[in-house]
C-alpha positions as CSV (number, residue, x, y, z in Angstrom):
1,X,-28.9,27.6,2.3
2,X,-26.0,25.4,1.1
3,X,-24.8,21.8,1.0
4,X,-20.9,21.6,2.2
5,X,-19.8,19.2,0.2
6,X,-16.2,17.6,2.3
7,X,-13.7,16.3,-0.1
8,X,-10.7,14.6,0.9
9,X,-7.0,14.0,0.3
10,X,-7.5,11.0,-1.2
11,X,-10.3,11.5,-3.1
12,X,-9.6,13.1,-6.0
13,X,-11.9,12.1,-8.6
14,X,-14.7,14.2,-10.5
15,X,-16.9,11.7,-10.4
16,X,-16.6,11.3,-6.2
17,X,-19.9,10.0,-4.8
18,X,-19.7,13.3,-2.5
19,X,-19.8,15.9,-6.0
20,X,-23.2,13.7,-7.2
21,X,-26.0,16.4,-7.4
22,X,-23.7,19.2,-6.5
23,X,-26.0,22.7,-7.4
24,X,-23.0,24.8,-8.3
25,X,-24.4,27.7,-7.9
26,X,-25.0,27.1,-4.4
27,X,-23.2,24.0,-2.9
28,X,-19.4,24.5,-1.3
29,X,-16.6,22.5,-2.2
30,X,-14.4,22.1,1.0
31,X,-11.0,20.8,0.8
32,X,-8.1,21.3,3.3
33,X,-4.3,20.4,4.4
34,X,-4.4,20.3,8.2
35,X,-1.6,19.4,10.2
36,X,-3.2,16.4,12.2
37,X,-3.4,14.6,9.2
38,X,-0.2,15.0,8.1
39,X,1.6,14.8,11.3
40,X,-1.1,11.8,13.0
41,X,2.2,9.9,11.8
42,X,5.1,11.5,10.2
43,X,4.4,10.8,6.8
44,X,6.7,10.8,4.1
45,X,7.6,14.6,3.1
46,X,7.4,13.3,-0.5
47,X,3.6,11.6,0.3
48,X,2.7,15.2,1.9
49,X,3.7,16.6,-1.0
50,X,2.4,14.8,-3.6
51,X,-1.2,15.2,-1.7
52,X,-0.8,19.1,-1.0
53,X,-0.2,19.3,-5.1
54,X,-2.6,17.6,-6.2
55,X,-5.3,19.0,-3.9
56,X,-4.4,22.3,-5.1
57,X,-4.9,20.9,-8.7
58,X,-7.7,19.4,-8.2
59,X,-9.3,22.5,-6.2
60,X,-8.6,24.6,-9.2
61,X,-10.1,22.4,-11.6
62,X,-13.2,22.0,-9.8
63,X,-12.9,26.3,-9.7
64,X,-12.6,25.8,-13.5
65,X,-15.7,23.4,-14.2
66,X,-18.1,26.2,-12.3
67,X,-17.8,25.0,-8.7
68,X,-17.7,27.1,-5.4
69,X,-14.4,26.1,-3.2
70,X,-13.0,26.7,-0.1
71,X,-10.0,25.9,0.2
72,X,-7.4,26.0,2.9
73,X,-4.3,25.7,2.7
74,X,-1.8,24.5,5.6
75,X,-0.3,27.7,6.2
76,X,-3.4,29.6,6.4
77,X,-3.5,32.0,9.3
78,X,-7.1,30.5,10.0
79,X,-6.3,27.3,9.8
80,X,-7.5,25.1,12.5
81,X,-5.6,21.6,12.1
82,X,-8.3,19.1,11.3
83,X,-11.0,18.5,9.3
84,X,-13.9,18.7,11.8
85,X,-13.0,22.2,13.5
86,X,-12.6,23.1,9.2
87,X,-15.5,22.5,8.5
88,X,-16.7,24.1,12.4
89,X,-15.0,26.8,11.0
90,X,-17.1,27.0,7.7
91,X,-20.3,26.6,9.1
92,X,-20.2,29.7,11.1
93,X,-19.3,31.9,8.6
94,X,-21.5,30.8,5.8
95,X,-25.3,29.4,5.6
96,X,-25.0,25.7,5.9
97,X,-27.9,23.5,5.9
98,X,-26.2,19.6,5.5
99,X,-23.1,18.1,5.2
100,X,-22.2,15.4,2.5
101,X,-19.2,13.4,2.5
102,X,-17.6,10.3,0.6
103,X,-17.0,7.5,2.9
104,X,-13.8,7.4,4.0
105,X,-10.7,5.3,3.8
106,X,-9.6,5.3,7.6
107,X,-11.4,4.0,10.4
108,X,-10.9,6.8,12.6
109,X,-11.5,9.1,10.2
110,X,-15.2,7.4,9.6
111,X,-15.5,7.2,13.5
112,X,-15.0,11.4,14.0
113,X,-17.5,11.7,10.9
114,X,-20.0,9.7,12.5
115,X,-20.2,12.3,15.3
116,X,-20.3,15.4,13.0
117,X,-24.1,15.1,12.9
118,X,-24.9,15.8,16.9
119,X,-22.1,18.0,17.1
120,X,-23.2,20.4,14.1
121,X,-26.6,19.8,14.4
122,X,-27.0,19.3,11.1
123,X,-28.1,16.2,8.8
124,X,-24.4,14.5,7.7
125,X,-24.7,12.2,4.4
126,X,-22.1,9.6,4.3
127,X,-22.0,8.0,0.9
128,X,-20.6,4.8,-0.3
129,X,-17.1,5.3,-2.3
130,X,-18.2,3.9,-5.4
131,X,-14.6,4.2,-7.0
132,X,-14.2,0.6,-5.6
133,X,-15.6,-2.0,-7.5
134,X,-17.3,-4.0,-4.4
135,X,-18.6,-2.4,-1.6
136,X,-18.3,-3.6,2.3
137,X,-21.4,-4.9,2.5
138,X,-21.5,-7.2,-0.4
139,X,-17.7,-8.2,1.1
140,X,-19.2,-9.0,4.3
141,X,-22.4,-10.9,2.6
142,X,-20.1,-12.9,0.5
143,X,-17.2,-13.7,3.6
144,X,-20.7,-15.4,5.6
145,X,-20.2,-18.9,6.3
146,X,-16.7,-19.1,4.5
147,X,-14.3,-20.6,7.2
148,X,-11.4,-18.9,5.3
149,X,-11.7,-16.3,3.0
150,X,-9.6,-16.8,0.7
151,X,-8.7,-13.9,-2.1
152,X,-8.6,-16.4,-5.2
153,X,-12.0,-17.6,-4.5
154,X,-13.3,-13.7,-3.9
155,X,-11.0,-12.5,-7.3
156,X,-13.3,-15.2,-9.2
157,X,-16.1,-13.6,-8.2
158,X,-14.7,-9.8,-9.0
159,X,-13.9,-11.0,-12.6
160,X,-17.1,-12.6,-13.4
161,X,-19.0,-10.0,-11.6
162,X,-17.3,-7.6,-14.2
163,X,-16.9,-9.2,-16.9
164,X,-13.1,-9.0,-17.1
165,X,-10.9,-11.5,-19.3
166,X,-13.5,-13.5,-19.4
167,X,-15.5,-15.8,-22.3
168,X,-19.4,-16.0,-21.2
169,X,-18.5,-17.8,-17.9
170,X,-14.8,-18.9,-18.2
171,X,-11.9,-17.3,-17.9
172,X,-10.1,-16.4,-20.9
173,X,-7.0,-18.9,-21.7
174,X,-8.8,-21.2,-19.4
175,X,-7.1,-20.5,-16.8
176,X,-8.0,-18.2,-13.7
177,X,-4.5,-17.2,-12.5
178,X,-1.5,-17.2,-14.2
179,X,1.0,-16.2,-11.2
180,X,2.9,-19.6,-11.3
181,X,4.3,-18.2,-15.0
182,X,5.0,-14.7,-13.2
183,X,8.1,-15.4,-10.6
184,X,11.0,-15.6,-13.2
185,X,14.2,-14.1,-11.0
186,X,16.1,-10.9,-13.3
187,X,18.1,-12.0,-15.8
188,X,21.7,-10.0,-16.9
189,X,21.1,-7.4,-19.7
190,X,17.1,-6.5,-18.7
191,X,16.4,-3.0,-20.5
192,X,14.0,-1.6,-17.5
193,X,12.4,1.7,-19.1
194,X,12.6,4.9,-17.0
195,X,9.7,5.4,-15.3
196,X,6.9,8.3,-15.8
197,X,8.5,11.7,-14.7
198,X,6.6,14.9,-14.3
199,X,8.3,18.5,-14.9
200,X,7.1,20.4,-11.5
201,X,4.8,23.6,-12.2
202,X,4.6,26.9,-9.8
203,X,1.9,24.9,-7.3
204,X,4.2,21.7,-6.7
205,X,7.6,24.2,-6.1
206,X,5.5,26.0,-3.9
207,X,4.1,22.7,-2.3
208,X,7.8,21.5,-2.0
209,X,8.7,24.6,-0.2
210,X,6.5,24.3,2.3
211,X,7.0,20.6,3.0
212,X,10.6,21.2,3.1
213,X,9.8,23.9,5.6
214,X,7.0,22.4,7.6
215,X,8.6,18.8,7.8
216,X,11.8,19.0,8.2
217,X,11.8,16.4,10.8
218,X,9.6,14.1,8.9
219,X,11.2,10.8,6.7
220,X,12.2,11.2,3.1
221,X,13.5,12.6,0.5
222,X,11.4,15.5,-1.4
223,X,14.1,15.5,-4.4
224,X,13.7,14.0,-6.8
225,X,9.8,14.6,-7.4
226,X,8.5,12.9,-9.9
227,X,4.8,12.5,-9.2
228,X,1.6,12.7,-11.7
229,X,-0.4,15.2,-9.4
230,X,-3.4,15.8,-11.9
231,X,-5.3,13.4,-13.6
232,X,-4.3,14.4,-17.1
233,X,-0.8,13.5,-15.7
234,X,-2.0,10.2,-14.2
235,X,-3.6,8.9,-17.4
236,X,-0.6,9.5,-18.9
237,X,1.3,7.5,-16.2
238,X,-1.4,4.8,-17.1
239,X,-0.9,4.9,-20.4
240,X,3.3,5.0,-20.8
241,X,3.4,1.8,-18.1
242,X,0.9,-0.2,-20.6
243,X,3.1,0.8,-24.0
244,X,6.6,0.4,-22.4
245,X,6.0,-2.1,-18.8
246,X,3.3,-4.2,-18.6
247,X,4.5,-6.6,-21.3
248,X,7.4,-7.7,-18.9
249,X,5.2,-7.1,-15.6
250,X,4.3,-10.4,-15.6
251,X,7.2,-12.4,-16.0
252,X,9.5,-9.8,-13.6
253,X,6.7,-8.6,-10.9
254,X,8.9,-10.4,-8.0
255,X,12.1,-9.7,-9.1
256,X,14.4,-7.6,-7.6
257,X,17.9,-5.5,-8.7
258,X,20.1,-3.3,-7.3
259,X,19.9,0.3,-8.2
260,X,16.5,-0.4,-10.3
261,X,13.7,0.4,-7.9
262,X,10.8,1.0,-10.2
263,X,11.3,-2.7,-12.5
264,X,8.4,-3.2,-14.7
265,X,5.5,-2.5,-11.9
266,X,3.1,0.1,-12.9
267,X,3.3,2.7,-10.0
268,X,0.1,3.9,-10.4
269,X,-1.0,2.7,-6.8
270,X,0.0,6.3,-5.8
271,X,-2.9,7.7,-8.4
272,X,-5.1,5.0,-7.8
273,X,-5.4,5.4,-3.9
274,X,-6.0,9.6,-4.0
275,X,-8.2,9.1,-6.8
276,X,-6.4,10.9,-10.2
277,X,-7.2,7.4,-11.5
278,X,-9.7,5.0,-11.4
279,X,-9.5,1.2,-11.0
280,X,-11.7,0.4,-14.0
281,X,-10.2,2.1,-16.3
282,X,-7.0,0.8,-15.4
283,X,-8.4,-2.6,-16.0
284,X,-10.1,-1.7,-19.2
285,X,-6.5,-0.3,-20.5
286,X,-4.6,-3.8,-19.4
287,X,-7.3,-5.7,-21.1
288,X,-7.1,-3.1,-24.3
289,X,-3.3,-3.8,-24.6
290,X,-3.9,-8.1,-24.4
291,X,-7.0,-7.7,-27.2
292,X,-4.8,-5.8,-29.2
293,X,-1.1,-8.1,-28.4
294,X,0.7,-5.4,-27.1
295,X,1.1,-7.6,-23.2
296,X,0.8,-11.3,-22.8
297,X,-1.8,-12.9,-20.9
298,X,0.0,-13.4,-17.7
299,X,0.6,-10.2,-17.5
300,X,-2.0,-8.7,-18.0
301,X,-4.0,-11.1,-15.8
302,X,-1.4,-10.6,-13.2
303,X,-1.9,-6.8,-13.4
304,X,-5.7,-7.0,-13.2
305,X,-5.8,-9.5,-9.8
306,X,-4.0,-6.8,-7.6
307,X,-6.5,-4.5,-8.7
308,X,-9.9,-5.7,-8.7
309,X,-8.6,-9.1,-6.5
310,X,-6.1,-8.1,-4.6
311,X,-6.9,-4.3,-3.6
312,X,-10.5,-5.1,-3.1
313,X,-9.5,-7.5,-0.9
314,X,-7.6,-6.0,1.6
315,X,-10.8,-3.1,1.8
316,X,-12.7,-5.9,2.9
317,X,-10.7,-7.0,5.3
318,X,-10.3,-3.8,6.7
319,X,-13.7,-2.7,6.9
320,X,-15.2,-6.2,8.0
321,X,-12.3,-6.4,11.0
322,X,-11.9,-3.0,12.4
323,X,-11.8,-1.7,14.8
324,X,-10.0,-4.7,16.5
325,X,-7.5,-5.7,13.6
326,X,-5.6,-3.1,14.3
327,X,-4.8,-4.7,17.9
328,X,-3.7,-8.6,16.3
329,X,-0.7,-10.1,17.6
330,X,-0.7,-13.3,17.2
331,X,2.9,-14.3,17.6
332,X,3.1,-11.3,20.7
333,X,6.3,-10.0,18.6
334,X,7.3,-7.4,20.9
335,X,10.8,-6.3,19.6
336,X,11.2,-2.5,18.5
337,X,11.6,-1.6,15.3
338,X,15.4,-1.3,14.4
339,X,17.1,2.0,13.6
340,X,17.8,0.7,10.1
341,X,14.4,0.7,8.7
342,X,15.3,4.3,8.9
343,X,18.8,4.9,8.2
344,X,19.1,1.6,6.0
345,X,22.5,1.4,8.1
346,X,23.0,-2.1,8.0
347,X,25.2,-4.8,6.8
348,X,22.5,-7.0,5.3
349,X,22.3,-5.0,1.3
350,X,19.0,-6.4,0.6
351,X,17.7,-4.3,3.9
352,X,19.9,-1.5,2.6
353,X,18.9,-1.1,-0.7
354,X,15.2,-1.8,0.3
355,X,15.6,1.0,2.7
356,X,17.7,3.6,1.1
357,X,14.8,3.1,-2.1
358,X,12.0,3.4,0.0
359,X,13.3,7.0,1.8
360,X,14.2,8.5,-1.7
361,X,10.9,7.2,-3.2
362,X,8.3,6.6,-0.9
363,X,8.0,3.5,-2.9
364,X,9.1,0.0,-3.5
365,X,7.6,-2.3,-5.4
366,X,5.7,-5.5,-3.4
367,X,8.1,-8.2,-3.0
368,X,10.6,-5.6,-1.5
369,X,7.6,-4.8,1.2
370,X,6.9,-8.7,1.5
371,X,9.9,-10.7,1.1
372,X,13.0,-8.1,2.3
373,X,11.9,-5.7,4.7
374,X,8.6,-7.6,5.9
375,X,10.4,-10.9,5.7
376,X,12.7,-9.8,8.1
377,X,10.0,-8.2,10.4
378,X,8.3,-11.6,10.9
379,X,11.5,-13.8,11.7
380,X,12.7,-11.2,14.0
381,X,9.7,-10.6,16.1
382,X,9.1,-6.6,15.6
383,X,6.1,-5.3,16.8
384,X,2.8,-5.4,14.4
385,X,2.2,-1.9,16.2
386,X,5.7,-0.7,15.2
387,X,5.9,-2.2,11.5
388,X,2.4,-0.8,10.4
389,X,2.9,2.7,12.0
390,X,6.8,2.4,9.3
391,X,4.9,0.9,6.2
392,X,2.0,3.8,6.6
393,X,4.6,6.6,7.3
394,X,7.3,5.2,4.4
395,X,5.2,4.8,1.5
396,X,3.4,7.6,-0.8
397,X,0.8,5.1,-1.5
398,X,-0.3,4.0,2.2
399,X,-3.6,4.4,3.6
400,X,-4.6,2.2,6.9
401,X,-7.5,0.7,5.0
402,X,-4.3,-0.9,2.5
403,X,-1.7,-1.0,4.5
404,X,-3.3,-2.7,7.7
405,X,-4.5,-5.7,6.0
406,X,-1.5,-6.3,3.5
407,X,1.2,-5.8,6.5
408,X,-0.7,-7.1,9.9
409,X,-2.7,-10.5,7.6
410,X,0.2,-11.0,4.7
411,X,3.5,-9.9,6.3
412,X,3.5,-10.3,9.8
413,X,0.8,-13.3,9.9
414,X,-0.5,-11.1,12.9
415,X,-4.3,-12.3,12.5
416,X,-3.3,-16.1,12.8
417,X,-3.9,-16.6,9.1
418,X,-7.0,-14.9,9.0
419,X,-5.6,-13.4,5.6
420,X,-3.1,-15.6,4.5
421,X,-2.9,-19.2,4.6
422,X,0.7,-19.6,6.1
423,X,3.8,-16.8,7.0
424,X,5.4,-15.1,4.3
425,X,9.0,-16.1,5.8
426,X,11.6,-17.1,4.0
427,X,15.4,-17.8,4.3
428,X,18.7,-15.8,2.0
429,X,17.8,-18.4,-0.7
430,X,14.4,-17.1,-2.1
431,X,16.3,-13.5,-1.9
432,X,19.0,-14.9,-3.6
433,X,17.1,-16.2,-6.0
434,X,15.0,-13.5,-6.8
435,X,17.4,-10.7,-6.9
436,X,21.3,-9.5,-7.0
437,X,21.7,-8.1,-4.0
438,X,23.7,-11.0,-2.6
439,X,26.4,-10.3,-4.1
440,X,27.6,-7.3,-2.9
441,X,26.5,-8.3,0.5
442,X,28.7,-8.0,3.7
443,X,27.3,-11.7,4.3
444,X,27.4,-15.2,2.5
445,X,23.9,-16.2,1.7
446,X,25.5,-19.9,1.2
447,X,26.5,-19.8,4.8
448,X,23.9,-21.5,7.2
449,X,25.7,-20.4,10.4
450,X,28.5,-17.9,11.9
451,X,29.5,-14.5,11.8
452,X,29.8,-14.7,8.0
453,X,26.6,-16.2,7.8
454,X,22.7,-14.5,5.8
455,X,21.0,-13.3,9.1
456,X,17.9,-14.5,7.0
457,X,19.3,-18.2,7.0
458,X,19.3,-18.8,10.6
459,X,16.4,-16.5,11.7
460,X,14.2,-18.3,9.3
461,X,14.8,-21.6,11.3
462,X,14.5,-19.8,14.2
463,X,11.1,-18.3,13.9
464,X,10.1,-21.7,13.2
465,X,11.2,-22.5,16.7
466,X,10.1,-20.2,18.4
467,X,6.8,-20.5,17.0
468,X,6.2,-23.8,16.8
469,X,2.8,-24.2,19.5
470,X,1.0,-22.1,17.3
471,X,2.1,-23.2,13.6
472,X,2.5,-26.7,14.3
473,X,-1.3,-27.5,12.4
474,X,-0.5,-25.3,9.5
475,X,-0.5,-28.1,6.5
476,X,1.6,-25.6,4.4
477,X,4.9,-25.4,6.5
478,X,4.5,-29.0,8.0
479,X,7.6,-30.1,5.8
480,X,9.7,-27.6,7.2
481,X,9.3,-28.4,10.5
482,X,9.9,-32.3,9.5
483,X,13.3,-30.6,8.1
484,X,13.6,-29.0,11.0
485,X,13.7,-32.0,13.1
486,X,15.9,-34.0,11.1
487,X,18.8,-31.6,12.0
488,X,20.9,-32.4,14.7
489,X,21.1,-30.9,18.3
490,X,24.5,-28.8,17.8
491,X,22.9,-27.4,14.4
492,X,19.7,-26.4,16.5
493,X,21.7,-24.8,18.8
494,X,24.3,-23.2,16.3
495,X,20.8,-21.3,15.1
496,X,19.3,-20.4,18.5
497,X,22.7,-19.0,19.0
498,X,23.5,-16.8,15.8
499,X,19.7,-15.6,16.1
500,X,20.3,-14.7,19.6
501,X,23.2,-12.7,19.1
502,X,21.4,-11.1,16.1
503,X,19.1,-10.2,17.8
504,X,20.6,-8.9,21.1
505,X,22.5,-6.5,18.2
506,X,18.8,-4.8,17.1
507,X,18.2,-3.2,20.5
């Protein structure tokens, strides 16, 4: 009798908590691309991709290192379309006397699994994902009795947990964050390296094939295709961001420019969230470059807090709030997502360029997600439902546990603050200030009101508004509504108007 051993998509590592004790002369290796997890939204072609590729890498690998796989691909004759009626499929064919799996990163995912065990009968193992560095129990133990949880106060306790950057029990440089030194807006005459590329071998052009084939209909661009799809590959991604990025990540990480997508972010999120890479030793390399003066401090501390702060974060969120965070509306924004999110045809460049990046890429870097195209989600009202089902389809790097959290708490406000502390809105002046798109914009970001006029500059206000029952107590925005008051009753109405009128446009 064998163990099946279930490995998924996004969890690509050799040292998965599913492969611990694997008798390899025994124990079966199932991995599969089935169609409802590619299609449960219409994902990216170039996410599909990259996740078909490096499956098959990684499936040949494990072949290599002595292990027993079955593996099926999407165009399998056999192939039955999801991963339970796979591994149905398995069971009847072969002697199989349990079933272990790494926990997963989707709730429904975990929610089918849980069932496995009465409808195989058979014993199913779900083991903890030990890849992260905190699990959801000891996120859950240490949110107890907090009134707000706060990531700063929870990144603390990840770095002294850890040890990392620190000096016995202080941080090094004294300091605990260092993002105050990290918003300087581009400067003329930046020299932004070219980001990691990777030649494409037989599997990937076969991979790309079938994408091209299979989702025609889906979002995206599938050429260029640059993705790290083994873990040799990924390491090297790791290690030609810390040598030629990271120095400047700091001092850039919110700054935006026309035509330069990647910047000086690491874009390793794709390797770090299907496993090629693991978030440790991504820490370990940022620290290795500060100890040996290859990155300054804020940097590298900047780098390090979206990993073990940030990204841990967001998991705990996730798995302490599901199943009913997914539902959170607290504004009830009700107004459909706009064609443009997918055709980027719009008048506003920032939304353009942010859009016409993120189909080529199926990326763009954070403040692009938060402060352009999530910005303008939140002061227009668009459905929580709508923008999280875009943000997981758009971006090679999205799974529900991160994308949930970091789009329904930090974008949309959607939990009531639950996340974050205030709304992430903002008017054409922090874009402005923070990139070059304004200036070959259709609009005048100096312009408050009119036809002329940044969208973003009366919306802003407008959200305020409109809001203002349920943000009124929020400490953090009371100054704007004090500005808000001071204006007069035709400029109040001059913004209700332009907002209206924008609005009335989207549908």
């Amino acid at each position: 009798m064998s163990t099946l051993r279930l490995i998924l998509a996004d969890q690509l590592s050799a040292t998965i908590s599913s492969l611990t004790g694997c008798d390899k002369s025994k124990d079966i290796i199932l991995m599969c691309e089935v169609w409802n997890e590619a299609t449960y939204v219409k994902h990216h072609k170039k996410k599909i991709a990259l996740l078909f590729s490096a499956m098959r890498h990684f499936a040949q690998e494990l072949q290599e290192n002595g292990y027993k796989v079955a593996y099926t691909k999407l165009d399998d004759a056999h192939n039955t379309g999801s991963f339970k009626s796979e591994v149905a499929r398995l069971i009847t064919k072969r002697p199989i006397q349990n079933i272990i799996v790494t926990h997963p990163g989707e709730y429904r995912v975990l929610e089918d699994m849980q069932n496995w065990e009465s409808d195989f009968n058979i014993p199913v193992e779900i083991r903890s994902d030990d890849r992260f560095l905190s699990t959801p129990q000891e996120f859950e133990q240490w949110s107890k009795n907090r009134k707000q949880l706060r990531m700063e106060f929870f990144y603390r306790e990840m770095r002294k947990k850890h040890a990392i950057l620190m000096v016995g029990d202080e941080p090094v440089g004294g300091q605990w964050n260092y993002d105050a030194d990290n918003r300087k807006p581009p400067k003329n005459g930046l020299q932004v390296p070219k980001p990691y590329v990777n030649e494409k071998d037989e599997i990937t052009v076969d991979v790309i094939k079938l994408v091209s084939e299979r989702f025609a209909d889906h979002f995206g661009d599938l050429d260029p295709f640059y993705f790290a799809v083994t873990r040799a590959q990924a390491l090297q991604a790791l290690q030609l961001f810390t040598e030629q990025r990271l120095a400047n990540y700091g001092d850039y990480q919110d700054a935006m420019v026309e035509g330069e997508p990647w910047m000086y972010h690491s874009h390793l999120s794709f390797y770090l969230n299907c496993g090629l890479l693991l978030p440790m030793e991504c820490v370990q390399a940022a620290e290795k470059a500060y100890d040996h003066q290859q990155a300054p401090l804020n940097a590298v501390e900047g780098f390090i807090r979206q990993i073990i702060g940030w990204r841990e974060y967001v998991r705990g969120i996730y798995w302490l709030k599901m199943p009913d965070y997914a539902q959170q509306n607290f504004f009830n924004a009700q107004r459909n997502l706009p064609e443009f999110y997918w055709t980027a045809e719009t008048k506003m460049n920032c939304l353009r360029q942010c859009v016409l990046e993120t189909r080529q890429n199926a990326y763009a870097h954070h403040i692009q997600r938060l402060m352009v195209l999530g910005n303008f989600a939140l002061i227009a009202g668009l459905s929580p439902a709508q923008v999280n089902e875009w943000f997981l389809i758009v971006y090679a790097d999205a799974y529900e546990w991160v994308e949930l959290p970091n789009v329904s708490g930090m974008i949309l406000f959607a939990d009531g603050g639950y996340l974050a502390s205030k709304p992430y809105a903002a008017g054409g002046n922090y874009i402005n200030k923070m990139s070059d798109y304004c200036k070959n914009c259709s609009y005048k970001v100096t312009q408050k009101n009119g036809v002329d006029a940044c969208p973003f500059n009366y919306l802003y206000w407008d959200f305020l508004a409109r809001n203002r029952d349920k943000l009124k107590s929020n400490q953090r925005i009371a100054m704007m509504y004090r500005t808000y008051d001071r204006m007069d009753n035709d400029k109040k109405q001059a913004i209700a108007y332009d907002s209206q009128q924008l609005l009335n446009s989207l549908l």
